[in-house]
C-alpha positions in Angstrom: -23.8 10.4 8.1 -21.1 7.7 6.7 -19.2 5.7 8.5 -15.8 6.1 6.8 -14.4 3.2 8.7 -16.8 0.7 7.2 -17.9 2.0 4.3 -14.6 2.7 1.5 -13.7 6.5 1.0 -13.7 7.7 -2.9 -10.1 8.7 -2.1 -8.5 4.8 -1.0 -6.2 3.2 -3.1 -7.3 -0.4 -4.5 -5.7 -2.8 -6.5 -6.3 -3.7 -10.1 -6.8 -7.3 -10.4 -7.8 -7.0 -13.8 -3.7 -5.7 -14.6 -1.9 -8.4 -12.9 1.2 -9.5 -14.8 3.3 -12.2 -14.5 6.7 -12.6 -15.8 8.8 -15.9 -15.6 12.0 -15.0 -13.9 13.9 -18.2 -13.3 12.6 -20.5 -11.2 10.4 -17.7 -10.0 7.9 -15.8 -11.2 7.2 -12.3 -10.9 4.1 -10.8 -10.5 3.1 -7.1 -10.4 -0.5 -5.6 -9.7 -1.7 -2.0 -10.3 -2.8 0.3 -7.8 -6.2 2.5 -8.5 -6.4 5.6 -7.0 -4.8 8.4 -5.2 -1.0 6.9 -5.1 -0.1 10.1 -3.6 2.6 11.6 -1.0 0.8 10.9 1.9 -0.6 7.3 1.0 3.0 6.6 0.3 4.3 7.7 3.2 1.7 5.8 5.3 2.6 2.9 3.7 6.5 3.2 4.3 5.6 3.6 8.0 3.5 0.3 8.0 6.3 -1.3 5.8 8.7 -0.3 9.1 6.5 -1.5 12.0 5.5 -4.5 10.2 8.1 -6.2 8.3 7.1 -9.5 8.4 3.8 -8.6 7.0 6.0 -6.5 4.0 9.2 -8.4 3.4 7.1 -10.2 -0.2 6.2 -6.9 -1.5 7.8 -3.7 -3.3 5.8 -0.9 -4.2 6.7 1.1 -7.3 5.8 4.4 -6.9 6.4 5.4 -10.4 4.2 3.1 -11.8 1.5 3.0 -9.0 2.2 -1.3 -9.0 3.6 -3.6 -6.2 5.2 -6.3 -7.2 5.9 -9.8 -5.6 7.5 -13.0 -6.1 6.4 -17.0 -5.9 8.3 -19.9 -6.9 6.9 -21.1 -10.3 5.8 -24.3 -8.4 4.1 -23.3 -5.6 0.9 -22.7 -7.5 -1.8 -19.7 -8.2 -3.1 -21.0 -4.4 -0.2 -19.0 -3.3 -0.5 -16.0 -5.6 -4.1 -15.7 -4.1 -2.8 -15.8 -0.8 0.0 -13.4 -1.3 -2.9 -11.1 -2.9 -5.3 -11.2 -0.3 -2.5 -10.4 2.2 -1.4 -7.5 0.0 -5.4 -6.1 -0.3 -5.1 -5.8 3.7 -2.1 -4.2 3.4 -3.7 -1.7 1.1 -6.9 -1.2 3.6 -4.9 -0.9 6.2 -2.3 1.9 4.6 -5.9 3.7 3.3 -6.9 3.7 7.0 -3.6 5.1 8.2 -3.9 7.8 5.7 -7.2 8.7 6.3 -6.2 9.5 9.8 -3.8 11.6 8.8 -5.9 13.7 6.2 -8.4 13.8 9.3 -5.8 15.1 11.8 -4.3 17.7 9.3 -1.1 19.0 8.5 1.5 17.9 11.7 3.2 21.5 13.5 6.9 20.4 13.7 9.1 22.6 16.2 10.8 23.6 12.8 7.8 25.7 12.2 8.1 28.9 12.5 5.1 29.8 14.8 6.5 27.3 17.0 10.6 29.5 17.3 8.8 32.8 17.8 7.7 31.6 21.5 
């Protein structure tokens, strides 16, 4: 028996180092990195709900759905120190989102007093 906690699930999202991108955008430069894996419904929505009880931990960071990247800005003269930084906080962000949504593929589908089961009592 695996210990889905420790070891990674086939279905968590990663990111793509290898399609990182940077664009010069003033005195800033905009990166975007590609997500690998299930960018699906329910990993998005985990992630929205971490982006609302975290913030802080969020405010550098926009995911694009459509194109399975999140990008992020630096200024062009902090340095590629930052960039790692700002990427090592994003892959926690990512575990922690894959964790959320594991939980919620474990726990199954949620009964909401809309359903109907629930307005026959």
């Amino acid at each position: 028996m695996t210990n889905q906690w420790i070891e990674r699930a086939a279905a968590d999202v990663t990111l793509d180092l290898s399609r990182l991108k940077g664009e010069p955008s003033g005195s800033d430069t905009r990166y975007s990195v590609a997500l690998e894996g299930p960018v699906g419904e329910q990993w998005v929505e985990a992630y929205r709900t971490l982006e609302q009880a975290e913030p802080a931990a969020h405010r550098r960071f926009e995911l694009d759905v459509p194109r399975a990247t999140v990008r992020f800005s630096c200024r062009t003269v902090d340095g590629t120190g930052v960039v790692f930084d700002l990427l090592e906080q994003l892959e926690t962000i990512v575990g922690r989102v894959n964790q959320v949504a594991a939980v919620r593929r474990a726990a199954g589908p949620r009964i909401s007093l809309a359903s109907p089961a629930l307005r026959a009592r």
